[in-house]
KELUMLUM-728197 format. One record per residue: x, y, z of N, C-alpha, C, O in turn; residue number from 1; residue in three letters. Coordinates in steps of 0.2 Angstrom, whole numbers, plus 5000, padded with zeros to 4 digits. Each point is the difference from the previous one (the first is absolute). Example, Ala and Ser with C-alpha at 12.3 -4.5 7.8 and 13.67 -1.06 7.14 Angstrom:
+------+------+------+-------+-------+-------+------+------+------+------+------+------+-----+------+
| n.xx | n.yy | n.zz | ca.xx | ca.yy | ca.zz | c.xx | c.yy | c.zz | o.xx | o.yy | o.zz |  nr | rest |
+------+------+------+-------+-------+-------+------+------+------+------+------+------+-----+------+
| 5066 | 4972 | 5039 |  4996 |  5006 |  5000 | 5004 | 5006 | 5000 | 5005 | 4999 | 5003 |   1 |  Ala |
| 4993 | 5006 | 4993 |  5004 |  5006 |  5001 | 4996 | 5005 | 5003 | 5003 | 5006 | 5001 |   2 |  Ser |
+------+------+------+-------+-------+-------+------+------+------+------+------+------+-----+------+
//
This chain:
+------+------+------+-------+-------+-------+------+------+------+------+------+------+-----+------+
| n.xx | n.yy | n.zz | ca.xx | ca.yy | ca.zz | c.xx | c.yy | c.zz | o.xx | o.yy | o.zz |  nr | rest |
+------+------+------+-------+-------+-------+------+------+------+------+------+------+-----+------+
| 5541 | 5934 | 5413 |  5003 |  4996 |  4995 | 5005 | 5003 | 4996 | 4999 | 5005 | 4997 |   1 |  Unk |
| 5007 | 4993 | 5003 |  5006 |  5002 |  4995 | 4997 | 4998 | 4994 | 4996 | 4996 | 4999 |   2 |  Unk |
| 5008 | 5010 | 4997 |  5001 |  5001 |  4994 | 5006 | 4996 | 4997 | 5005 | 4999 | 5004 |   3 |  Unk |
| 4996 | 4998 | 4990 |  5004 |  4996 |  4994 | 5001 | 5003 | 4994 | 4994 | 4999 | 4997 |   4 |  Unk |
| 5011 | 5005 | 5000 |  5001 |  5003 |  4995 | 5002 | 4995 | 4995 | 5003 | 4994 | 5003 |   5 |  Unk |
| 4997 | 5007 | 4993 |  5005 |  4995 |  4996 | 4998 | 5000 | 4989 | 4995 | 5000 | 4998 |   6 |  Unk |
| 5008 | 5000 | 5000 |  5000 |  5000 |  4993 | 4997 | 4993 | 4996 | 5002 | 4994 | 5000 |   7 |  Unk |
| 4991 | 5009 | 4997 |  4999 |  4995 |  4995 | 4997 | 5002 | 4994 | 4996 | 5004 | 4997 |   8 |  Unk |
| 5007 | 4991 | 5001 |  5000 |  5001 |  4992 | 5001 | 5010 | 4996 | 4997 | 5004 | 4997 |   9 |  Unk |
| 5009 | 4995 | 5007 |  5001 |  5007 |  4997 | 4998 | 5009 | 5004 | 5001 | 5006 | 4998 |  10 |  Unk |
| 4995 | 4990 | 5009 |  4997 |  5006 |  5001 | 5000 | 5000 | 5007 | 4998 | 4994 | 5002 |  11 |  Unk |
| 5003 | 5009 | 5003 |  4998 |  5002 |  5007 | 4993 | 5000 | 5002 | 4995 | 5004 | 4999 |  12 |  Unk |
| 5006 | 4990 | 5007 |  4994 |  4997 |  5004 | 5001 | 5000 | 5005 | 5006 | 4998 | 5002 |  13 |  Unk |
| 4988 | 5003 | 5003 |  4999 |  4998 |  5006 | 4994 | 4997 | 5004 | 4995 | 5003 | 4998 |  14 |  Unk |
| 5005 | 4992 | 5005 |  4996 |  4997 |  5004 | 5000 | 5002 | 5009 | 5006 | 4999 | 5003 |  15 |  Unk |
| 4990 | 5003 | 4999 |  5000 |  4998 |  5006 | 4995 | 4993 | 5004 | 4994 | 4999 | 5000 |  16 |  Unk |
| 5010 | 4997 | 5003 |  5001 |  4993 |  5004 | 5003 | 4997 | 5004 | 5005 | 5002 | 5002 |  17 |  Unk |
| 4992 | 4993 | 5000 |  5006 |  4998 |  5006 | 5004 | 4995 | 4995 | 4998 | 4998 | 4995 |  18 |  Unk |
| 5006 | 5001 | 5009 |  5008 |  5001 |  4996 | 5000 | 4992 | 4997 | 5005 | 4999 | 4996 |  19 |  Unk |
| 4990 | 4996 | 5007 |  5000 |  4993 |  4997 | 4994 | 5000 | 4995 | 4999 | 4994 | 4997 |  20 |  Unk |
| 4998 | 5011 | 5002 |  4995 |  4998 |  4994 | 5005 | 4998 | 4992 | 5003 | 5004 | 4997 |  21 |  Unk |
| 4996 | 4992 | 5002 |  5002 |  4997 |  4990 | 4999 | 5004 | 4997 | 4994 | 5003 | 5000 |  22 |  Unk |
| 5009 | 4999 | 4996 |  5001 |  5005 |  4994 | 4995 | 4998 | 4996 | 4996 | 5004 | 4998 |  23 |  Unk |
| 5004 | 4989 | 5003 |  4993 |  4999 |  4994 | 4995 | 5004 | 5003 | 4998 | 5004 | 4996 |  24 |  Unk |
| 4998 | 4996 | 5010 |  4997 |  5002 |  5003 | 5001 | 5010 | 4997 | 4995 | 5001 | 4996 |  25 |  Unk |
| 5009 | 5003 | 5005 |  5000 |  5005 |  5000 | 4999 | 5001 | 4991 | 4995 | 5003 | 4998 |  26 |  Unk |
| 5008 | 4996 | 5000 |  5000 |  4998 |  4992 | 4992 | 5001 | 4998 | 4997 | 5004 | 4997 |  27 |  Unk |
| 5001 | 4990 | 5005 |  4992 |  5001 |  4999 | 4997 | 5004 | 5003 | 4997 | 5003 | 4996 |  28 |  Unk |
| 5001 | 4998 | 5009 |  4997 |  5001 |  5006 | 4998 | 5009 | 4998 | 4996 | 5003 | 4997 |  29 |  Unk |
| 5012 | 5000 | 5005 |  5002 |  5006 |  5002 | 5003 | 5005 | 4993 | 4999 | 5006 | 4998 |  30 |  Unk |
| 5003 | 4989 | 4998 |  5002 |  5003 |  4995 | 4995 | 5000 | 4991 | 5001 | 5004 | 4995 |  31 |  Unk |
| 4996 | 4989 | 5008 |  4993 |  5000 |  4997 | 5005 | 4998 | 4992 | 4999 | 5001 | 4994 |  32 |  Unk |
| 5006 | 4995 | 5009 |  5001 |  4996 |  4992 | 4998 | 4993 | 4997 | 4996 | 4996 | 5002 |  33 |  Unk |
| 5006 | 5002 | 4995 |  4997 |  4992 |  4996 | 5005 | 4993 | 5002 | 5001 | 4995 | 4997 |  34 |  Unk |
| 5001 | 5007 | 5009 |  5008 |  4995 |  4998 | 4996 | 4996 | 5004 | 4996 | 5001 | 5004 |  35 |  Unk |
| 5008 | 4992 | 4992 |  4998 |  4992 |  4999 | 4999 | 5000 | 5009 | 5002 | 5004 | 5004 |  36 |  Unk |
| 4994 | 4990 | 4998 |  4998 |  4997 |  5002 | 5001 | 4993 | 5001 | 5003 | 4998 | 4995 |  37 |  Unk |
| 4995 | 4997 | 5009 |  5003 |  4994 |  4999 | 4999 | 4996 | 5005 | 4994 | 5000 | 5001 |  38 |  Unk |
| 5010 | 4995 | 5003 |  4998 |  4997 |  5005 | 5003 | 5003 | 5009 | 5000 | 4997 | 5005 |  39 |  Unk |
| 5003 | 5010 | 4992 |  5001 |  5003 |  5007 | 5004 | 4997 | 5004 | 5000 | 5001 | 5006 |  40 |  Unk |
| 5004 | 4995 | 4993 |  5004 |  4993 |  5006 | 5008 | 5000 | 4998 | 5004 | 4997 | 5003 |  41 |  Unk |
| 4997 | 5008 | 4990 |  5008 |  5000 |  4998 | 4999 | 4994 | 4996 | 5006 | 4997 | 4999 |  42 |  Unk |
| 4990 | 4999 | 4998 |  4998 |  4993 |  4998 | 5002 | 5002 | 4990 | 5004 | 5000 | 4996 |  43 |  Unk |
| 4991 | 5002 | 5003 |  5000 |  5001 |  4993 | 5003 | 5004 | 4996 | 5003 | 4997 | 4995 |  44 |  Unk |
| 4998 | 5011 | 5007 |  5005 |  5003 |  4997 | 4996 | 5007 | 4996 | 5002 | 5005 | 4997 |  45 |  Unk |
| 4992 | 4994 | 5003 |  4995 |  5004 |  4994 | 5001 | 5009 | 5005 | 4997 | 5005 | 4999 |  46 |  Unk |
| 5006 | 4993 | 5006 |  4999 |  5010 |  5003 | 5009 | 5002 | 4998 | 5003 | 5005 | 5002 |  47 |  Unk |
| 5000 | 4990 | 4996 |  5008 |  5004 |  4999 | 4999 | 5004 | 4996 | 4996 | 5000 | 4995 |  48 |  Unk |
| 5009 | 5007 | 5009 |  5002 |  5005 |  4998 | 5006 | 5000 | 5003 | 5002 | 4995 | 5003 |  49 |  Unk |
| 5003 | 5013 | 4992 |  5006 |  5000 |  5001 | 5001 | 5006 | 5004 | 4998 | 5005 | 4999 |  50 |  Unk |
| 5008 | 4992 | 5006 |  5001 |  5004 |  5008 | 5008 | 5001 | 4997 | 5004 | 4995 | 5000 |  51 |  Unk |
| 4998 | 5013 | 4998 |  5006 |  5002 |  4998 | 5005 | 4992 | 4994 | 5006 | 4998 | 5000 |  52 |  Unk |
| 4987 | 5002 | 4997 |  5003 |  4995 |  4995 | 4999 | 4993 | 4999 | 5001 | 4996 | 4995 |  53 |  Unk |
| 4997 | 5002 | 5012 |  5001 |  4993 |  5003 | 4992 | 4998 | 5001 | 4995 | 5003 | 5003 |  54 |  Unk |
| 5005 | 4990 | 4994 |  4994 |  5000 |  5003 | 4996 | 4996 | 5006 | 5002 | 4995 | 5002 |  55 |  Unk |
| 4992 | 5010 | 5001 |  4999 |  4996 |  5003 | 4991 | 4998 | 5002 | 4997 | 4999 | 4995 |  56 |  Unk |
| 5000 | 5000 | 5010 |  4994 |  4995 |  5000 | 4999 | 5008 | 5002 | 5004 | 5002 | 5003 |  57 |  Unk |
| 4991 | 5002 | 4997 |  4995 |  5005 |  5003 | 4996 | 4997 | 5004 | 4999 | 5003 | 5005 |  58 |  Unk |
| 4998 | 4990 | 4996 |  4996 |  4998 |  5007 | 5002 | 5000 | 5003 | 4997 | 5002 | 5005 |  59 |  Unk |
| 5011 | 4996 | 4995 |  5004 |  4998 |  5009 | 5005 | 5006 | 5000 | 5005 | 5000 | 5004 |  60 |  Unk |
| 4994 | 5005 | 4992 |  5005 |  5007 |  5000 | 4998 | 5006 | 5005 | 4996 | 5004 | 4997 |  61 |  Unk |
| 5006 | 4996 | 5009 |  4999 |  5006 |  5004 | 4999 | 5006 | 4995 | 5004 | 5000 | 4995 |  62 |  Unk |
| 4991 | 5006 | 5006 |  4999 |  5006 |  4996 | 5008 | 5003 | 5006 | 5004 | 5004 | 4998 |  63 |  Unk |
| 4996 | 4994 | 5006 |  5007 |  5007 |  5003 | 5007 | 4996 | 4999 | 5005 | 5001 | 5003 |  64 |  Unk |
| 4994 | 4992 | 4991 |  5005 |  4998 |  4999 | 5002 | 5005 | 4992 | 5006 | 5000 | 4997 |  65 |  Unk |
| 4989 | 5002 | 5000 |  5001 |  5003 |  4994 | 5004 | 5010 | 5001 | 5004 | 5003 | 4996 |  66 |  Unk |
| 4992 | 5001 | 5010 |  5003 |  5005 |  5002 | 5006 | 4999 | 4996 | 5003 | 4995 | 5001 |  67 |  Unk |
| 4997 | 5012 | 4994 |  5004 |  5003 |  5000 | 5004 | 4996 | 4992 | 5005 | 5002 | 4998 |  68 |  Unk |
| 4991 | 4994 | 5000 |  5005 |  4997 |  4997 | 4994 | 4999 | 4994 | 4994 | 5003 | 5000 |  69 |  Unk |
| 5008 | 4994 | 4993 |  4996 |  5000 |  4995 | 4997 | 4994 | 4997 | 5003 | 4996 | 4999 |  70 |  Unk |
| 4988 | 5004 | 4999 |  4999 |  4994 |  4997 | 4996 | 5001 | 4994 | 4998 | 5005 | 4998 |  71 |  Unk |
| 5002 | 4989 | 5000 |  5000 |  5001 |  4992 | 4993 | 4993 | 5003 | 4999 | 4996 | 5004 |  72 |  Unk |
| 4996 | 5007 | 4990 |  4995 |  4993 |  5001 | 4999 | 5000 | 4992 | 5002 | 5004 | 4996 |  73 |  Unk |
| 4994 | 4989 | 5005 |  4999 |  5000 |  4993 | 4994 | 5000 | 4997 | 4996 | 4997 | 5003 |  74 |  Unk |
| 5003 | 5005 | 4991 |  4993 |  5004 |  4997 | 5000 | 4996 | 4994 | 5004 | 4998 | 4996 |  75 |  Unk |
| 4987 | 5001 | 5003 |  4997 |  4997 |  4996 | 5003 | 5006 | 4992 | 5002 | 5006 | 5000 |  76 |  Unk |
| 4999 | 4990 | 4995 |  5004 |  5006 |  4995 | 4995 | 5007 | 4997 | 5002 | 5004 | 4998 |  77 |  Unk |
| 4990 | 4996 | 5003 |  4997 |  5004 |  5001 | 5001 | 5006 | 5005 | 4999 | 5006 | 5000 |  78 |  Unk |
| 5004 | 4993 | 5003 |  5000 |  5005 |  5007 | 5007 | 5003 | 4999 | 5002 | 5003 | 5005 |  79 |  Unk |
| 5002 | 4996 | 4991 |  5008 |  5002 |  4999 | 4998 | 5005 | 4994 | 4999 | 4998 | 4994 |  80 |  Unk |
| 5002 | 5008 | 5007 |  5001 |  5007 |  4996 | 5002 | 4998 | 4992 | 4999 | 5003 | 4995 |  81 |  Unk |
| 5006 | 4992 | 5006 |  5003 |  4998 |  4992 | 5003 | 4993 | 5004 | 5002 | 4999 | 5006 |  82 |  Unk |
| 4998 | 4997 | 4988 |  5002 |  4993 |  5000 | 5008 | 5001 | 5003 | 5004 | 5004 | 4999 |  83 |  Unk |
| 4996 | 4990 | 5005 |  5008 |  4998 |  5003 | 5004 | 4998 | 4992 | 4997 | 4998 | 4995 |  84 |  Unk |
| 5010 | 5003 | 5006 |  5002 |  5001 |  4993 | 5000 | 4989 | 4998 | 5000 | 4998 | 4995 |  85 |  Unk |
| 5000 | 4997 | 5011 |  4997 |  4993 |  4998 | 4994 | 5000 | 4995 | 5000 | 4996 | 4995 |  86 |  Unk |
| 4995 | 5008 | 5006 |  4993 |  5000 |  4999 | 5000 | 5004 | 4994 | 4995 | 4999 | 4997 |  87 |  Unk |
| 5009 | 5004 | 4999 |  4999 |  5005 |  4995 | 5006 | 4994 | 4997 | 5000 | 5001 | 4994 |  88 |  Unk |
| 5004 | 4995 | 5008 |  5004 |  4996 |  4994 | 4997 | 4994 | 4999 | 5003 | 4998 | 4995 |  89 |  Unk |
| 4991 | 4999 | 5008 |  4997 |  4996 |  4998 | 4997 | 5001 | 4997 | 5001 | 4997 | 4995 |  90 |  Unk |
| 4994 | 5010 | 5007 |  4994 |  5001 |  4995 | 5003 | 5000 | 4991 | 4997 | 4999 | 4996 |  91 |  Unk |
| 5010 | 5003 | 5003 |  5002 |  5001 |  4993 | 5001 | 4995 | 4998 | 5000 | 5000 | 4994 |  92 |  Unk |
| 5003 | 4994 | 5011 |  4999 |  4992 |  4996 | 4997 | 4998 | 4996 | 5001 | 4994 | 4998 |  93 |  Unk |
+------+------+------+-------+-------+-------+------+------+------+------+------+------+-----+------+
//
């Protein structure tokens, strides 16, 4: 089973998989994180994450379309080391 490197949320990761498993799939599965969930069909939009900036669906996102390249997901504001600088300008509203 090949190996997929790739950059997320800051940090060097690898999955090993065949090469059509869904990000979302590895995301969860293999890397054991919380990222949304939904209706798995590209329908809803609740597993968008960002693919070198752009966003895209993690259900229908090949993991060997990510190799080498960087994603960003997105996190409940508990799970973020310090508030996004959005989230600390509300808060002083």
């Amino acid at each position: 089973m090949p190996t997929y490197r790739f950059r997320l949320d800051g940090k060097n990761v690898s999955v090993h998989s065949e090469a059509e498993m869904p990000l979302l799939h590895a995301l969860r599965n293999d890397l054991r994180l919380s990222a949304q969930f939904g209706c798995s069909v590209n329908h809803c939009g609740a597993c968008t994450v960002h693919l070198d900036g752009e966003p895209v669906r993690s259900c229908v996102t090949p993991v060997s379309e990510v190799a080498g390249k960087t994603v960003t997901i997105a996190r409940a504001p508990e799970a973020r080391p310090k508030p996004h600088p959005l989230q600390a300008a509300l808060r002083r509203a």
